[in-house]
C-alpha positions as a Markdown table, in Angstrom:
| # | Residue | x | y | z |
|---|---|---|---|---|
| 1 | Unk | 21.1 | -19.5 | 49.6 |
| 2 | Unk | 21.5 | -19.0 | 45.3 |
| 3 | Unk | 18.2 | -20.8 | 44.5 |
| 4 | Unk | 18.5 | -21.4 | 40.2 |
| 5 | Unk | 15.6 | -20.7 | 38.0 |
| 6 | Unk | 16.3 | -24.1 | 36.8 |
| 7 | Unk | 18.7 | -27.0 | 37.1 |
| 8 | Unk | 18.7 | -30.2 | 35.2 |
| 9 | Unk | 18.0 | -33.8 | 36.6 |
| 10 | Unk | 20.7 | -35.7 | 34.5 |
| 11 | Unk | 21.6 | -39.2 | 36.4 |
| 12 | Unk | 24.5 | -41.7 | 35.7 |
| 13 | Unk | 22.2 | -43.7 | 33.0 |
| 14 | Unk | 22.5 | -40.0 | 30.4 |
| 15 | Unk | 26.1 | -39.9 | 31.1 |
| 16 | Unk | 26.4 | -43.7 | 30.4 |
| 17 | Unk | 24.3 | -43.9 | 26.9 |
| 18 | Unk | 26.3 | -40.7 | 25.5 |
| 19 | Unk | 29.3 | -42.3 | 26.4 |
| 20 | Unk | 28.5 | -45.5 | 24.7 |
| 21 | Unk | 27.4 | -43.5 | 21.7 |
| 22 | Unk | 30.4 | -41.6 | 21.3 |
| 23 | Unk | 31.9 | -45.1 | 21.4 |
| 24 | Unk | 29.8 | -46.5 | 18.6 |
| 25 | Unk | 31.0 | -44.3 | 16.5 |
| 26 | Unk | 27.4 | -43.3 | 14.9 |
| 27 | Unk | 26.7 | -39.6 | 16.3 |
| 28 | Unk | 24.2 | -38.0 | 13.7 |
| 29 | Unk | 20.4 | -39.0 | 13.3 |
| 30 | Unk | 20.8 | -43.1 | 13.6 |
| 31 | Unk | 19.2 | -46.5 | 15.7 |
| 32 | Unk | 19.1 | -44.5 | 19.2 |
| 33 | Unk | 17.1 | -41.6 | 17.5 |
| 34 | Unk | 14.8 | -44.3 | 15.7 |
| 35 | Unk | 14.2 | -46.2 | 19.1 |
| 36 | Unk | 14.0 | -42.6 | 20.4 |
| 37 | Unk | 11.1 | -41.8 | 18.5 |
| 38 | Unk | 9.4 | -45.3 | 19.1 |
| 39 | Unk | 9.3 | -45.0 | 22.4 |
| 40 | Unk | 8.5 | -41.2 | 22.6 |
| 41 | Unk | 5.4 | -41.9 | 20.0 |
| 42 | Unk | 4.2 | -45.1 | 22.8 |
| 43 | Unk | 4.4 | -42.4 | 25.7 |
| 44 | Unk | 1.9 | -40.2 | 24.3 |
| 45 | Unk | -0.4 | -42.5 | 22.4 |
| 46 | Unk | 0.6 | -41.4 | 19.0 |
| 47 | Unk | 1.0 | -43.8 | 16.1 |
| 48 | Unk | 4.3 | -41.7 | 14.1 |
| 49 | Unk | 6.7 | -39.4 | 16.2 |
| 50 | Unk | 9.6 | -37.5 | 14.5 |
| 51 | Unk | 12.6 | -36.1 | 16.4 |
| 52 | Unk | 14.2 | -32.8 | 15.6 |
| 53 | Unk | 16.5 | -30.9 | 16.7 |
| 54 | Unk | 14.1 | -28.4 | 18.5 |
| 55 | Unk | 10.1 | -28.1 | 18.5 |
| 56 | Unk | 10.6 | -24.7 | 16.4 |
| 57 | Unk | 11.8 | -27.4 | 13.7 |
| 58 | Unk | 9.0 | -29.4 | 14.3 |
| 59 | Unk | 6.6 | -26.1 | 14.0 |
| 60 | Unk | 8.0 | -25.3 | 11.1 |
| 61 | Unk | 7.9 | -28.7 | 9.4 |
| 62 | Unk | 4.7 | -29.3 | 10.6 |
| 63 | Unk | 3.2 | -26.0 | 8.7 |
| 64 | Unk | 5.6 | -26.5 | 5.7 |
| 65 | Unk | 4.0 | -30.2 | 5.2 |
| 66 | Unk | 0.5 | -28.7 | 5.6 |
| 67 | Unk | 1.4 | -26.3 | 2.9 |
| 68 | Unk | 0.7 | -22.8 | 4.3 |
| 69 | Unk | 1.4 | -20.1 | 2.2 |
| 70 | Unk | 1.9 | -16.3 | 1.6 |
| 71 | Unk | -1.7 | -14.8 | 1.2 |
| 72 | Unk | -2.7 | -17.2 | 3.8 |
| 73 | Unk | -3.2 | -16.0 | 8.0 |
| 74 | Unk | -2.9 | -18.3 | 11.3 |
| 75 | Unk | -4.3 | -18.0 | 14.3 |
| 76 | Unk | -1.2 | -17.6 | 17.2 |
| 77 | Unk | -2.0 | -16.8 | 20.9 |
| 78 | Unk | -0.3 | -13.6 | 21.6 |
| 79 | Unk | 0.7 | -15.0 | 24.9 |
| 80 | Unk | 3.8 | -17.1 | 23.6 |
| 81 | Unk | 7.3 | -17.7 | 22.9 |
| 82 | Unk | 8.7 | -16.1 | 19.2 |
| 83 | Unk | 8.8 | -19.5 | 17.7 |
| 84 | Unk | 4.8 | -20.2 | 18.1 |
| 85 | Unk | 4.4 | -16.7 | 15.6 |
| 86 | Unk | 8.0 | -16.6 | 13.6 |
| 87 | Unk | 7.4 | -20.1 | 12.0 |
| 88 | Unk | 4.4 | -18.6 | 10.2 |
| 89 | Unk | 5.5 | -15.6 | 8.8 |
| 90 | Unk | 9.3 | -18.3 | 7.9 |
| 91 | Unk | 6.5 | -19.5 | 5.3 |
| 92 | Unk | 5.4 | -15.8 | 4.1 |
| 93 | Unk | 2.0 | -16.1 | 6.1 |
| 94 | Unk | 0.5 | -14.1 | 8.7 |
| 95 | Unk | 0.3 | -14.5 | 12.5 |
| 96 | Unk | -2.9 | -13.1 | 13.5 |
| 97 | Unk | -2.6 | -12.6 | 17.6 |
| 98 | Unk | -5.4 | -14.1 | 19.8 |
| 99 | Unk | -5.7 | -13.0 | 23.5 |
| 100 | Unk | -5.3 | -14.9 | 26.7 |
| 101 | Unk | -8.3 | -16.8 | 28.9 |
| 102 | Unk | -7.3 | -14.5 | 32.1 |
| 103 | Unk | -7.1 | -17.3 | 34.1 |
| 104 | Unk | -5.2 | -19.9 | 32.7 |
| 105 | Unk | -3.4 | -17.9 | 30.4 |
| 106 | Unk | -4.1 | -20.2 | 27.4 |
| 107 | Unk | -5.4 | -19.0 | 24.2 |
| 108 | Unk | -9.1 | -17.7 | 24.6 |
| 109 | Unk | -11.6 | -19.1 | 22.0 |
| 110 | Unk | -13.8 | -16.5 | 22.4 |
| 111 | Unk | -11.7 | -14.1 | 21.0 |
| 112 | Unk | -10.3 | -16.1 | 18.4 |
| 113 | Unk | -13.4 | -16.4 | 16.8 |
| 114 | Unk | -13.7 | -12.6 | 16.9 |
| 115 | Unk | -10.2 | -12.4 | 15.5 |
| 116 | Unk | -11.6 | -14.3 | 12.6 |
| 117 | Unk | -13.4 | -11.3 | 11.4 |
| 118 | Unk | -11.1 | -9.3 | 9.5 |
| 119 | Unk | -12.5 | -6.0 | 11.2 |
| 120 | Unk | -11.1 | -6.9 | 14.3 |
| 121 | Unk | -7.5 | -7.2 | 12.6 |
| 122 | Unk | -5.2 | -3.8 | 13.1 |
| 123 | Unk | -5.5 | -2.0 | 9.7 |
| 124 | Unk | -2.2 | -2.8 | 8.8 |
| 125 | Unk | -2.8 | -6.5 | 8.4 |
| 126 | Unk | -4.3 | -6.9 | 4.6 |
| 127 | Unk | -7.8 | -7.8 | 4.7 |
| 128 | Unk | -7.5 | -10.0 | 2.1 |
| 129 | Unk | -5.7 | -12.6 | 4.0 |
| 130 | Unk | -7.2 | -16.2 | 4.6 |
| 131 | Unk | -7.3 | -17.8 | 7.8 |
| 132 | Unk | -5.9 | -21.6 | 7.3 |
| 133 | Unk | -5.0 | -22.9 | 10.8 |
| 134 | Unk | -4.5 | -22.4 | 14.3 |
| 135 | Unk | -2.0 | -23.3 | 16.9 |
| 136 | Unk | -2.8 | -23.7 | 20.6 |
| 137 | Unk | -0.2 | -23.5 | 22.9 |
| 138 | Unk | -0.3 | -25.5 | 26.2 |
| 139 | Unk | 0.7 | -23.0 | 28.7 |
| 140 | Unk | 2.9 | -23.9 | 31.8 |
| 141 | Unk | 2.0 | -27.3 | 31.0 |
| 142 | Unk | -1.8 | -26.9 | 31.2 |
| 143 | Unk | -3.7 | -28.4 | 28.9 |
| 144 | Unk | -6.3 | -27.0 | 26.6 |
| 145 | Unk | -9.6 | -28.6 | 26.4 |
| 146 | Unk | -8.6 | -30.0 | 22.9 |
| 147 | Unk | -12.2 | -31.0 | 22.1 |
| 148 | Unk | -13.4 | -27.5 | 22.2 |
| 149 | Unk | -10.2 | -26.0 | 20.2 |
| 150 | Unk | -10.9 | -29.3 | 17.6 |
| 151 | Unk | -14.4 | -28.5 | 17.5 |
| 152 | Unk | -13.6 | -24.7 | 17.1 |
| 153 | Unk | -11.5 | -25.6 | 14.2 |
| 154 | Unk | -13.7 | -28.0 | 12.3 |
| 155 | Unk | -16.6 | -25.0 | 12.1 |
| 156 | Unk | -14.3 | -22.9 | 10.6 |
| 157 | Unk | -12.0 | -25.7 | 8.2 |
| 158 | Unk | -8.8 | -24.6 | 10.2 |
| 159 | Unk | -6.2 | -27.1 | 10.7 |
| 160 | Unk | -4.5 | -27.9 | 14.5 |
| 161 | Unk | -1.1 | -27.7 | 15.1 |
| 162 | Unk | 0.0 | -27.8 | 18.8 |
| 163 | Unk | 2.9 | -25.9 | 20.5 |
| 164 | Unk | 2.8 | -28.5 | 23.6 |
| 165 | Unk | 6.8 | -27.0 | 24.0 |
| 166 | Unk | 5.7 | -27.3 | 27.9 |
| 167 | Unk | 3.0 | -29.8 | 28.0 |
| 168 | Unk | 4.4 | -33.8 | 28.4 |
| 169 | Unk | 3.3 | -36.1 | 29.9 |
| 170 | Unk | 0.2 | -33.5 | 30.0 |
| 171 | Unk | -3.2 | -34.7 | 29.7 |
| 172 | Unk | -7.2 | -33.5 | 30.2 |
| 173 | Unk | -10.6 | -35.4 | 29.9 |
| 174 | Unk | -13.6 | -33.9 | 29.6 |
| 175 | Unk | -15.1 | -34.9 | 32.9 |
| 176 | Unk | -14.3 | -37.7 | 35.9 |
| 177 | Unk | -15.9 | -40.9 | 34.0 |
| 178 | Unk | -14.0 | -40.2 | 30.8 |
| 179 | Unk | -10.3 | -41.7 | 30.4 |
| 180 | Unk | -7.8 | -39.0 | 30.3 |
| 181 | Unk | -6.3 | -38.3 | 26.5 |
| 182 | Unk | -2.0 | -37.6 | 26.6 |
| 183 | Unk | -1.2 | -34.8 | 25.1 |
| 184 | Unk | -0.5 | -35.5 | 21.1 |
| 185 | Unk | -2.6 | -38.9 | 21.8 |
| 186 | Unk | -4.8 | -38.0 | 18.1 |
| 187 | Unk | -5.3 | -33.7 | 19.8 |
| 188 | Unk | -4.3 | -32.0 | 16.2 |
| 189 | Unk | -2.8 | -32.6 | 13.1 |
| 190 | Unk | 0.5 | -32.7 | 14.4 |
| 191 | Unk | 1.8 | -32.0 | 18.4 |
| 192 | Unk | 5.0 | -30.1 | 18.7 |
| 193 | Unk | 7.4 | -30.9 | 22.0 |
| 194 | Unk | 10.1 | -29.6 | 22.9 |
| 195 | Unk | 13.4 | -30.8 | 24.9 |
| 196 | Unk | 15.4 | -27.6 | 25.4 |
| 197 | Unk | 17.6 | -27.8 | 29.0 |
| 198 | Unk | 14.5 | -26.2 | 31.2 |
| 199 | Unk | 12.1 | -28.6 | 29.7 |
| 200 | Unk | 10.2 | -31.2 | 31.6 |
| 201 | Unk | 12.5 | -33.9 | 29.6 |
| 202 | Unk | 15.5 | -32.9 | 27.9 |
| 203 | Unk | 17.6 | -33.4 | 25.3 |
| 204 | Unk | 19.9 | -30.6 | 25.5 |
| 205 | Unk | 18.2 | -28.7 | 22.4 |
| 206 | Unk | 15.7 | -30.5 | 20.5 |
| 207 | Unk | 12.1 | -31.4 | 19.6 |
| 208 | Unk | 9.4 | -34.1 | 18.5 |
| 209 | Unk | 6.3 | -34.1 | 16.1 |
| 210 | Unk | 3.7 | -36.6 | 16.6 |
| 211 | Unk | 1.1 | -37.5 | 14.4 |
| 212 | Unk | -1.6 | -39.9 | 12.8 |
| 213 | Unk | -1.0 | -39.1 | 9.7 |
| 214 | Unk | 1.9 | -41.4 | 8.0 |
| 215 | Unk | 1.7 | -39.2 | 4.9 |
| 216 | Unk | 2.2 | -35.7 | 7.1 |
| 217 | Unk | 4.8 | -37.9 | 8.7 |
| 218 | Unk | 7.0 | -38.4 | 6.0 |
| 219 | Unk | 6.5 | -34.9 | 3.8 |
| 220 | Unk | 8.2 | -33.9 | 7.0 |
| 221 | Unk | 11.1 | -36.3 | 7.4 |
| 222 | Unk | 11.6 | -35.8 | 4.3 |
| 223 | Unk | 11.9 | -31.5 | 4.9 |
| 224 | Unk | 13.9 | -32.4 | 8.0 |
| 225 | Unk | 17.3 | -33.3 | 6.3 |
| 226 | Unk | 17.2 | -31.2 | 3.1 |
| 227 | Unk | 14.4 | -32.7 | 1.3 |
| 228 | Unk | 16.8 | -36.1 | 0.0 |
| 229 | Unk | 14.7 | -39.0 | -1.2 |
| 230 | Unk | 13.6 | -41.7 | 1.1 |
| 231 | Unk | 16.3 | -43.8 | 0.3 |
| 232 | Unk | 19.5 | -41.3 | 1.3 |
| 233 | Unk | 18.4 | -41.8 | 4.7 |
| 234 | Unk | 20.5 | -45.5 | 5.1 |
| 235 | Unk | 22.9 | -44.5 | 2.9 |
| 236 | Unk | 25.9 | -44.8 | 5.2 |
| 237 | Unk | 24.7 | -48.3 | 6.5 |
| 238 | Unk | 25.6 | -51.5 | 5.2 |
| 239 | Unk | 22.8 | -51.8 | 3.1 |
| 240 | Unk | 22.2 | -48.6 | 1.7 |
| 241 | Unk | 23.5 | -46.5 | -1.7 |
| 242 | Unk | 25.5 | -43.2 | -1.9 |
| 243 | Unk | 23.0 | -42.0 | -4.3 |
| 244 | Unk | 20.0 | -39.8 | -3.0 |
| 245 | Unk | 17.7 | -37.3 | -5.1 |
| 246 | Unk | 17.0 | -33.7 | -3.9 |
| 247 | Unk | 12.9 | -33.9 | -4.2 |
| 248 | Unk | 12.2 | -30.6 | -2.0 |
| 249 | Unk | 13.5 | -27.4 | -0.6 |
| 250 | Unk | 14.2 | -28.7 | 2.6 |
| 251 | Unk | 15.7 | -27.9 | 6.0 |
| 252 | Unk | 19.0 | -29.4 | 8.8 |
| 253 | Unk | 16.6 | -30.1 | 11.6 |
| 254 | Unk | 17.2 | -33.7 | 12.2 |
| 255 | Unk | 18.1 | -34.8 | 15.5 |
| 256 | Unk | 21.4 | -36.4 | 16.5 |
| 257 | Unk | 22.1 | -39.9 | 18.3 |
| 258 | Unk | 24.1 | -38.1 | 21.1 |
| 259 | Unk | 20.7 | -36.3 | 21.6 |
| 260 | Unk | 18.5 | -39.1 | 21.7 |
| 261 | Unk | 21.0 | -40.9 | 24.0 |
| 262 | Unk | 19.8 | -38.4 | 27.0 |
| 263 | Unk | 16.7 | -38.1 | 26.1 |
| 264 | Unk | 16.1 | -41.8 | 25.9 |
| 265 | Unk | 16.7 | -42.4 | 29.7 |
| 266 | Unk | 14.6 | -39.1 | 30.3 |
| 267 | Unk | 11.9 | -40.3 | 29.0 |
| 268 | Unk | 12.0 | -43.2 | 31.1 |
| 269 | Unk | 11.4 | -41.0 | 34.1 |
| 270 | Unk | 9.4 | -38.6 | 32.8 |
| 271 | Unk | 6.4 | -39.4 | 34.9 |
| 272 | Unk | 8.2 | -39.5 | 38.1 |
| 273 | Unk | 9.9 | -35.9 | 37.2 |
| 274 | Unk | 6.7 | -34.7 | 36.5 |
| 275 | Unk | 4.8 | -36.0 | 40.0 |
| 276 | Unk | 8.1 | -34.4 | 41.6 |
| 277 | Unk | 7.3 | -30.8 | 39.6 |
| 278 | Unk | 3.8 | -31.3 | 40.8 |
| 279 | Unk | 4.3 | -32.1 | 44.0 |
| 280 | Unk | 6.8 | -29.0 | 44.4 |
| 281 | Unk | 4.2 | -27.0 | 42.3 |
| 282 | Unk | 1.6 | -27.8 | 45.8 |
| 283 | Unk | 3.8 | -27.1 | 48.4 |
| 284 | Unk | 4.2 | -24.1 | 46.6 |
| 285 | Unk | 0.8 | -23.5 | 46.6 |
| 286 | Unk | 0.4 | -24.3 | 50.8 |
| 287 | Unk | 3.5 | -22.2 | 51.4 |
| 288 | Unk | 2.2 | -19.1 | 49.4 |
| 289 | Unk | -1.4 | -19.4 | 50.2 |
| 290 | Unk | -1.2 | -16.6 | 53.2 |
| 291 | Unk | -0.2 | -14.3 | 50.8 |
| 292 | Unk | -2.4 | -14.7 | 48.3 |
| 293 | Unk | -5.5 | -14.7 | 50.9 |
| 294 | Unk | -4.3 | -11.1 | 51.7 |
| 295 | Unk | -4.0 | -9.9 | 48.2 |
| 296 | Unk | -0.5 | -10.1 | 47.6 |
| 297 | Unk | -0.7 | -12.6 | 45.0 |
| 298 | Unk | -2.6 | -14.9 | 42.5 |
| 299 | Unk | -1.5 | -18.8 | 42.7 |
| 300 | Unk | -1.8 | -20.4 | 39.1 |
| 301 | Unk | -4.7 | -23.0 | 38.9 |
| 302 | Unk | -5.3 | -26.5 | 39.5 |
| 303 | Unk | -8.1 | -27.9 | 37.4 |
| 304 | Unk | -9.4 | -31.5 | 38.3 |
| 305 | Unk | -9.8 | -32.2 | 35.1 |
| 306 | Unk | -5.9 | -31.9 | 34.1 |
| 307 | Unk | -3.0 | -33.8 | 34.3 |
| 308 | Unk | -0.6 | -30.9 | 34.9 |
| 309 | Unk | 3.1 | -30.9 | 33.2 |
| 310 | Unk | 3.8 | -28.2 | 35.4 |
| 311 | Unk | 6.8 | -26.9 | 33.5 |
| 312 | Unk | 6.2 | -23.7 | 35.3 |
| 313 | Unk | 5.3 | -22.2 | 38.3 |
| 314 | Unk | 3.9 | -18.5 | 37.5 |
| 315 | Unk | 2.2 | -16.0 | 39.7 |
| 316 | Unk | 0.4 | -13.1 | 39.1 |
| 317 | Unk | 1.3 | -9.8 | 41.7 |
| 318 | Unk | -1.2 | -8.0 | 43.1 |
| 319 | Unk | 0.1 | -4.8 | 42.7 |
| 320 | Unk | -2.9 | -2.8 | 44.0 |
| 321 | Unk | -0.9 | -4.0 | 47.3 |
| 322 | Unk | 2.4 | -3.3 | 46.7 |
| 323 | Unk | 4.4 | -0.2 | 46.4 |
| 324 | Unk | 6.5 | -1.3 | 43.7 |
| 325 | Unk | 6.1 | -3.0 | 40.5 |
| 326 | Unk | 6.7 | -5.8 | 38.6 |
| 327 | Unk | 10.3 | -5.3 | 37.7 |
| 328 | Unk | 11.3 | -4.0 | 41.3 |
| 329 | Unk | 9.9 | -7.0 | 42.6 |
| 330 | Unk | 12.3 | -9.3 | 40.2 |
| 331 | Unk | 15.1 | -6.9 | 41.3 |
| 332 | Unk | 13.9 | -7.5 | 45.2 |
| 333 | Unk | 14.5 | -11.5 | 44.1 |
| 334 | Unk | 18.0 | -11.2 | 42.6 |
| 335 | Unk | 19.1 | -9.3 | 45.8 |
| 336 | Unk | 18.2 | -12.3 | 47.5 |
| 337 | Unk | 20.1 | -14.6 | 45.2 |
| 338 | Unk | 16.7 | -16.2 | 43.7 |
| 339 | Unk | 16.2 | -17.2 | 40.2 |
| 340 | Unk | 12.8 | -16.2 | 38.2 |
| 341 | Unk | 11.6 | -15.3 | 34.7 |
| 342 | Unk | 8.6 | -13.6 | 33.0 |
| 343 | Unk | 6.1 | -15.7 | 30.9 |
| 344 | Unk | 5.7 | -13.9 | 28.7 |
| 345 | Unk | 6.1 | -10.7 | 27.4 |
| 346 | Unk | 3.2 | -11.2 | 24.9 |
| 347 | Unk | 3.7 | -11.0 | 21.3 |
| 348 | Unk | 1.8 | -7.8 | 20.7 |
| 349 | Unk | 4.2 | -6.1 | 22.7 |
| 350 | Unk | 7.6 | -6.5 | 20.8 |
| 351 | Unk | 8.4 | -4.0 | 18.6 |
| 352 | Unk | 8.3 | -6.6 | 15.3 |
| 353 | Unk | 4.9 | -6.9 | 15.7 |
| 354 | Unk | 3.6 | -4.0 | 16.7 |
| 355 | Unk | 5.6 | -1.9 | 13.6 |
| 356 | Unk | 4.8 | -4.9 | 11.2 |
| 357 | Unk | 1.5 | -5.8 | 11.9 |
| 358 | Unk | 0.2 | -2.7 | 14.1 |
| 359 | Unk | -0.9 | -4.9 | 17.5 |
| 360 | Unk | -1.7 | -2.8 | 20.4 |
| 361 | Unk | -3.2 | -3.4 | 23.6 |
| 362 | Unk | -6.2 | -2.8 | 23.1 |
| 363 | Unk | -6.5 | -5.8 | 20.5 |
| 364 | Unk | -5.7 | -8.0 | 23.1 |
| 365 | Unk | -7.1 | -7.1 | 26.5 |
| 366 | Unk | -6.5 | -9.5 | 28.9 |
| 367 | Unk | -3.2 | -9.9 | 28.0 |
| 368 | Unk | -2.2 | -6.7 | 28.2 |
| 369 | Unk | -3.4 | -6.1 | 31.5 |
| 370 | Unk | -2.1 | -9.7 | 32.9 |
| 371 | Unk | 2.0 | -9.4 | 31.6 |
| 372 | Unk | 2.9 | -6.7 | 33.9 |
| 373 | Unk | 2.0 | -9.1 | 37.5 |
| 374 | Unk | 3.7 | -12.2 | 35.8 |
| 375 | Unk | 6.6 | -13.7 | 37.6 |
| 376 | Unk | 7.6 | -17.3 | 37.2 |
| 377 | Unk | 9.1 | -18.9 | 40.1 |
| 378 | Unk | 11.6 | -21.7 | 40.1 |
| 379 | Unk | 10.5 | -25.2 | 39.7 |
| 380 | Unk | 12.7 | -28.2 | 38.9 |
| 381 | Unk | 12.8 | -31.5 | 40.1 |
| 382 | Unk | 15.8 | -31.7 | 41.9 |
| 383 | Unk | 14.4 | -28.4 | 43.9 |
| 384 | Unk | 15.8 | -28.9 | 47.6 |
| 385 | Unk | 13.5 | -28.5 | 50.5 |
| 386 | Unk | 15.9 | -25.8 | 51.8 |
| 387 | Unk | 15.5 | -23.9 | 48.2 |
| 388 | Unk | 11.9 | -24.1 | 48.2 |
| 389 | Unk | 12.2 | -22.2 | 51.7 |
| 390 | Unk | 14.4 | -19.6 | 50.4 |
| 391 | Unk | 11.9 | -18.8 | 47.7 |
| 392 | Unk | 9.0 | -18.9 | 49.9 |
| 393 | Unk | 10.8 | -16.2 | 52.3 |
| 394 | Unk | 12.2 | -14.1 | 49.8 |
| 395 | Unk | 8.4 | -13.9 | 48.4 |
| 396 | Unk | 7.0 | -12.8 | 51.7 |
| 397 | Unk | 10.0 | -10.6 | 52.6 |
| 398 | Unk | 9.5 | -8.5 | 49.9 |
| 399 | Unk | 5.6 | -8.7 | 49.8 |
| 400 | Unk | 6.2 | -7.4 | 53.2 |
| 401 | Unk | 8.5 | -4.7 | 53.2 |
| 402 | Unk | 6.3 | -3.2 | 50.3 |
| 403 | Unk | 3.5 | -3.1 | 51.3 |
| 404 | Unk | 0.5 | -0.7 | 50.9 |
């Protein structure tokens, strides 16, 4: 059986609402995107939501609007995707890489607050450089515990901005009595989503920012469609003007109606998709469990304490009981017709940042040693029964035939 890394769940209601808005006749950034973005901001809790046409967009406007600067240095997990780090240095600043908590995989406080010190920097990076923000990123679709990272950032006047690319509907609470808080629900300055194809909700390519603050809100919006005036937005409706006034250096990251059309009816499933990813994601867990009791495998976590987006589904190998490696494993997969994919190859090991900025594995520990056992399984929610089993067996069949 070919078992997909991933395969979208689009249903007749997508295929309808595009249809109808190629019909209308209004395709660009118009009343679906608008409703888009009010129903998107009620989902998580937030008061303003933006849609874009990725969550690198929303990154990027969301540090623009917050000003960041050349001279100035952010705090980026090393254990990402490019856009969490490339939208920093986009504004001239400097990512400085934090390692991974070995367990969850999510950014380690502990070491960002070391990472603060300039000392611990790699000599290239200029010592000079002032740290202005951080941004967590919700890996998998596991949640931070945003009250620590908020409280982390208030000691040291940092401002939040949250990659949650993987993390909706996500949310954490801080113990059993207290009510769960959604992920971008007031957690940072502004929450990033995104809506690419493999996403937990798609739009095809695209991407929200959610905030509380209407006036963060709108310096973006305005960025988002070349920095025009307010009023250029309606200018092609009935009751709007041709004219418009340039007011910014601004960007094309709007989103368009055809867009918003799919991701309108995905968001009204979103919670049964993601109950479907989870409860894949724990038959998963029963069906591997044998192997990881002997050592041929780490299962990724479930913490009480955590609505799970489950996005992904990585594991760690344990090589010290197997004769190959990570990469002979994958190839052991394909031979078997079974989708997979790394998360990640962390940022301190690509060559931009390590001839740029002069990370190397010792900065970051716990990444370094964690990257070579990662393998992401498939997880979707239209994952058969009979695909799950061909994963499951593949897994074992290999674990087996190479052993130690």
């Amino acid at each position: 059986m070919n078992v997909p890394f991933f395969r979208p769940d689009l249903q007749q209601a997508e295929i309808d609402e595009v249809v109808e808005t190629l019909r209308s006749g209004w395709l660009t950034t118009g009343p679906r995107t608008q409703r888009f973005e009010r129903e998107f901001a009620a989902a998580v809790g937030a008061t303003h939501a933006l849609a874009l046409n990725s969550c690198t967009a929303a990154l990027h406007l969301a540090l623009a609007a917050l000003d960041l600067q050349p001279g100035q240095a952010v705090l980026v997990p090393t254990m990402t995707f490019a856009a969490t780090a490339e939208v920093v240095r986009y504004l001239g600043a400097v990512p400085i890489l934090v390692d991974c908590d070995p367990v969850t995989l999510n950014l380690d406080l502990e070491d960002a607050e070391a990472k603060l010190r300039p000392e611990n920097w790699p000599p290239e990076i200029d010592r000079d450089l002032k740290p202005v923000g951080l941004i967590p990123v919700h890996v998998g679709g596991l949640m931070l515990a945003m009250d620590a990272v908020n409280a982390f950032a208030r000691r040291h006047d940092l401002w939040v901005v949250e990659d949650a690319a993987h993390a909706f509907p996500a949310a954490w609470r801080p113990d059993s009595d207290a009510p769960w808080q959604r992920c971008g629900e007031g957690t940072s300055a502004v929450t990033c989503f995104s809506f690419y194809a493999n996403k937990t909700i798609t739009t095809g390519e695209g991407g929200m920012a959610v905030t509380e603050d209407e006036a963060l809100l709108e310096r973006m919006r305005c960025l988002s469609l070349h920095g025009l005036s307010k009023d250029a937005w309606g200018r092609y409706t009935a009751q709007g003007s041709w004219d418009y006034r340039i007011v910014a250096a601004g960007f094309k990251y709007n989103l368009t109606d055809i867009a918003a059309a799919i991701g309108l009816h995905q968001l009204a499933r979103a919670e049964a998709m993601r109950q479907d990813r989870q409860r894949l994601a724990l038959a998963y867990r029963e069906a591997l469990a044998a192997l990881a009791a002997e050592g041929f495998l780490e299962l990724p976590p479930v913490p009480a304490d955590r609505v799970h987006a489950w996005h992904l589904f990585p594991i760690r190998l344990g090589l010290e009981r197997l004769t190959l490696d990570r990469d002979a494993f994958l190839q052991e997969l394909r031979k078997r017709e079974i989708g997979y994919s790394v998360h990640w190859r962390p940022l301190h090991r690509h060559p931009y940042y390590e001839e740029a900025f002069g990370w190397r594995p010792e900065h970051l520990p716990n990444a370094s040693a964690v990257w070579p056992r990662l393998v992401t399984l498939p997880l979707f929610p239209t994952m058969t029964e009979g695909e799950m089993a061909a994963v499951v067996r593949g897994v074992g069949e290999v674990c087996g035939q190479h052993r130690k």
